[in-house]
N, C-alpha and C positions, 0 to 999 in steps of 0.2 A: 633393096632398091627403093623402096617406099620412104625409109629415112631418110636417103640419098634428096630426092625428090623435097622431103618437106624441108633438110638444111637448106637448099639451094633456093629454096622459094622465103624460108628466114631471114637467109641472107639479103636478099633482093629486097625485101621490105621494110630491113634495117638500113638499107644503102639508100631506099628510097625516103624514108623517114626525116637520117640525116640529113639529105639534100635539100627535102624540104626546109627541115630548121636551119640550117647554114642561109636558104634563100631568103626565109624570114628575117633574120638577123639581120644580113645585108639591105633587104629592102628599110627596114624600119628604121637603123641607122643614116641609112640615106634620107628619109622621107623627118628625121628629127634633126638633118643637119639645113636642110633649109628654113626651119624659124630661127636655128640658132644665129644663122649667119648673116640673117634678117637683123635681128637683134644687136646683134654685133656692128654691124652698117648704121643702124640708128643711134648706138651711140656711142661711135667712132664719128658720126657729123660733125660736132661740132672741131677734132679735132685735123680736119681734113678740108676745113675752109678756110680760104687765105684768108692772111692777117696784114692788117697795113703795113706798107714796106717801110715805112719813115724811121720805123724803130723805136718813137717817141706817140708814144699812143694817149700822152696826157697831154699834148702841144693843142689841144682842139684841131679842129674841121673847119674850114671855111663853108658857111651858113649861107645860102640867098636868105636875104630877106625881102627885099622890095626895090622895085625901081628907086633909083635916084631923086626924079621927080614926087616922090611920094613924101619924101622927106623936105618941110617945108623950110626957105631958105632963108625962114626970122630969128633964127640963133634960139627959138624956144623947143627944148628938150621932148620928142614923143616916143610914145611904148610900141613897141612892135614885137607880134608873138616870131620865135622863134620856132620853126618848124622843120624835121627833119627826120631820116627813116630811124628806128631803134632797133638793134638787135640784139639775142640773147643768144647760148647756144642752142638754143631749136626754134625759137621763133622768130620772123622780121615782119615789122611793123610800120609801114610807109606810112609818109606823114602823119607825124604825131608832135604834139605840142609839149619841148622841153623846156622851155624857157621864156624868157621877154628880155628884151635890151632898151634903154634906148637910145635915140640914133638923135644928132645935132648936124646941123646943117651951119656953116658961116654965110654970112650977109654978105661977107669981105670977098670969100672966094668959094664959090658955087659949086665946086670941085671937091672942100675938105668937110667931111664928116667924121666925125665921133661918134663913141658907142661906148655907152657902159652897162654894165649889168645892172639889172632891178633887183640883183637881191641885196636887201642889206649886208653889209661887212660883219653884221655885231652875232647876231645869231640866225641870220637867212630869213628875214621876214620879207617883203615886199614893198620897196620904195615906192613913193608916188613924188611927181613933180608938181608944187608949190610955185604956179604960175603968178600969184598975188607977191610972194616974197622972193621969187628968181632962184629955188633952192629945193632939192631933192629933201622929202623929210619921210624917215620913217616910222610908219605909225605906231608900231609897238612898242619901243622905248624911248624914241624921240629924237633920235639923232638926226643930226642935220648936217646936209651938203651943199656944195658951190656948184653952182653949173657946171663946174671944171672936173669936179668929183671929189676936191678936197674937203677934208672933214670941217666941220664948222665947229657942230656942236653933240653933246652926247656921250653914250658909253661904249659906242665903235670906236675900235684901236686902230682903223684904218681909214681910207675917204673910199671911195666905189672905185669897183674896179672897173678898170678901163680893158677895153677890146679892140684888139686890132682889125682895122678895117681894108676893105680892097673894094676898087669898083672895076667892073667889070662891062665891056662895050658887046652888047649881045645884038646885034645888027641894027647899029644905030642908036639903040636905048640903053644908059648905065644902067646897069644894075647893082645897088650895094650886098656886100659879102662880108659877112664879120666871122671871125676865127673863135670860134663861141666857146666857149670854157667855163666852168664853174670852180669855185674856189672855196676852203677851208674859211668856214665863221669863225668869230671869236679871237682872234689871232691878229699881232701885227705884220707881220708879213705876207703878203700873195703866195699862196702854197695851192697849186691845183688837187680838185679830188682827185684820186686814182694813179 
């Protein structure tokens, strides 16, 4: 009888053993699937954010730049910073400075502006405008432009790029809007990064 007794209490304490281990298992597994699935969420972000519907994700963004009125209407060429949000996949970063354009104003008709990008065509240096000789000149190698953006003089295979502009009536004030793009140095042809 005494055998009897101590199988049964064996038994019981193996039954209860396993349960516990079985319960451990279960718990720990559970408690190791929430960082994974954590983990899993962070980086599946960036694949889980819309993406422009255009389809054409090198056509540039239409940019504000500035009122209308800021852009003065003596047909002489100004730099205006380009500002706008930047994202990666895990970070965004509102207002930040990619760029500079700049923006022409006609005498003729108060309504038509121009826009070309400040970076040189030849290797991406930084145009300035040459208000004494009426001509974009870049400082690095020396190439020179027409207020129009054609090439004058220099080792750029191209004139500046030009940017499309749009103004925009924000209650009663235009605003100008450039479609801002960057483009491949060196090269005769207009070929967008990206």
């Amino acid at each position: 009888m005494h055998s009897k007794v101590s199988a049964t209490k064996h038994d019981g304490s193996a039954r209860r053993s396993f349960l516990v281990r079985v319960a451990a298992i279960v718990t720990g597994t559970l408690a190791g699937l929430f960082p994974v699935a954590a983990g899993l969420g962070v980086l599946t972000n960036p694949l889980r954010r819309s993406r422009p519907s255009s389809g054409d994700e090198s056509a540039g963004t239409l940019v504000p730049i500035c009122p209308l009125e800021a852009v003065r209407a003596d047909g002489t060429p100004r730099p205006f910073a380009v500002t706008t949000e930047v994202a990666d996949a895990w970070s965004h970063f509102p207002a930040q400075r990619v760029g500079v354009v700049f923006l022409n104003r006609s005498s003729k008709d108060p309504n038509s502006v121009t826009a070309f990008s400040a970076t040189c065509p030849h290797l991406g240096c930084a145009v300035e405008y040459d208000a004494a000789n009426s001509r974009f000149e870049c400082p690095c190698h020396k190439s020179g432009f027409a207020k129009d953006g054609e090439k004058l003089f220099g080792p750029s295979r191209r004139g500046l790029d030009a940017l499309k502009v749009e103004l925009l009536d924000k209650g009663g004030t235009k605003e100008v809007l450039v479609q801002y793009e960057r483009f491949q140095a060196g090269i005769a042809e207009r070929k967008p990064i990206g």
